[in-house]
C-alpha positions as a LaTeX table, in Angstrom:
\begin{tabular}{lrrr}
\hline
Residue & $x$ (\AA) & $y$ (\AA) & $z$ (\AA) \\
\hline
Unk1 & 0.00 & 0.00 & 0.00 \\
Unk2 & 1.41 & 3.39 & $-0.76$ \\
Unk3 & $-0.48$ & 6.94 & 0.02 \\
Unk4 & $-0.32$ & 9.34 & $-2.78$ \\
Unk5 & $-1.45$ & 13.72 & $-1.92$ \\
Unk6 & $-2.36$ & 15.87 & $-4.52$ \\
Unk7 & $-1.12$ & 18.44 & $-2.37$ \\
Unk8 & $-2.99$ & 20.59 & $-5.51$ \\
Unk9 & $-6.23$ & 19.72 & $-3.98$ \\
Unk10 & $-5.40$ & 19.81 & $-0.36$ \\
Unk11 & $-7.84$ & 22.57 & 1.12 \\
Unk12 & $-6.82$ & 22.43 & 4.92 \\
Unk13 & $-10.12$ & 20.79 & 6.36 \\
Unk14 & $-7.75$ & 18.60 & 7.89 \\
Unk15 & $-9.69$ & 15.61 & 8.68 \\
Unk16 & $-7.03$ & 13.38 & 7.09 \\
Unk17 & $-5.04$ & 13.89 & 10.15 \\
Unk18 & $-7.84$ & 14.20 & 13.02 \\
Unk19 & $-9.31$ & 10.52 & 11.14 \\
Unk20 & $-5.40$ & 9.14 & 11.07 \\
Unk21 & $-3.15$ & 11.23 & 13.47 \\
Unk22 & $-0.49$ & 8.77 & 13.34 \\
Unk23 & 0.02 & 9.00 & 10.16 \\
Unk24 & $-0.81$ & 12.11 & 7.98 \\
Unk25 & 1.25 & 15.00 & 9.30 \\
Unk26 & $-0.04$ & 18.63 & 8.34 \\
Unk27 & 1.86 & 22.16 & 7.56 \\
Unk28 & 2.08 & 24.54 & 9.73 \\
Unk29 & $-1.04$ & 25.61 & 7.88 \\
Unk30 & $-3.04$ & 22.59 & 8.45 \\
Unk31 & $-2.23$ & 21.43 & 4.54 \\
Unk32 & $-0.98$ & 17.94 & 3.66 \\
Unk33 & 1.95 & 18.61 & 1.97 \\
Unk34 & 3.04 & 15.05 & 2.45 \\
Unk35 & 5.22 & 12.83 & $-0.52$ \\
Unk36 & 4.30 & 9.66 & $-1.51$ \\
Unk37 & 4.51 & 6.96 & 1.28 \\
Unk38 & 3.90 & 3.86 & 2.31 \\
Unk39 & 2.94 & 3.04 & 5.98 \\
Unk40 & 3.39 & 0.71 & 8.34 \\
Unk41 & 0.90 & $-2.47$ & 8.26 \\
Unk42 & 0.06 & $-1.61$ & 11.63 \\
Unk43 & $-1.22$ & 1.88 & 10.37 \\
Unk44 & $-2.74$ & 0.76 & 7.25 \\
Unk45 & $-6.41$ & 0.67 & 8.34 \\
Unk46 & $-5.96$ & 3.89 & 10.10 \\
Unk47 & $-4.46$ & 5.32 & 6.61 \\
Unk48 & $-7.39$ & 3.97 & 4.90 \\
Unk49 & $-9.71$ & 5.81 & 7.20 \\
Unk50 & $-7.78$ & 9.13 & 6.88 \\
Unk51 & $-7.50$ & 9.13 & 3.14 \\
Unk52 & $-11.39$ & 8.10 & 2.93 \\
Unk53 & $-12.27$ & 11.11 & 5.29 \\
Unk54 & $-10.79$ & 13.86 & 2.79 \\
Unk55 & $-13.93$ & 15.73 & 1.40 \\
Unk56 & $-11.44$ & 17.05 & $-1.71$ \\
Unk57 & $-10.61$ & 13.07 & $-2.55$ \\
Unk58 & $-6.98$ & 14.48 & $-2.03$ \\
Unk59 & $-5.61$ & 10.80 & $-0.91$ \\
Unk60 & $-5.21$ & 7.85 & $-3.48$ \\
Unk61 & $-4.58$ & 4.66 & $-1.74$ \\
Unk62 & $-2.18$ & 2.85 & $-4.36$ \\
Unk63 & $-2.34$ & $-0.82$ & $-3.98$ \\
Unk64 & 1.04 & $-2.52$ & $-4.48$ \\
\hline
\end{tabular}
């Protein structure tokens, strides 16, 4: 599993990070300006969640 941002699209509603706080990590700005990652399997449900909660689809979940 990687985690792709169109950092583009990223609008600062934050709810990537309040949904998955150990893993998305926001600006000082409250913008995911995160690169292409993959997490640890422990986090991967929790990454899931995040990336599903972002009301600008901001988050692709790349299968591997």
């Amino acid at each position: 599993m990687k985690i792709v941002v169109d950092k583009s699209r990223c609008q600062g509603h934050a709810t990537c990070a309040l949904a998955a706080p150990d893993v998305f990590v926001l600006n000082d700005e409250g913008y995911n300006e995160m690169d292409p990652f993959t997490p640890p399997p422990e986090l991967e449900a929790q990454a899931r969640k995040g990336a599903l909660s972002c009301p600008e689809n901001a988050i692709t979940i790349v299968e591997e």
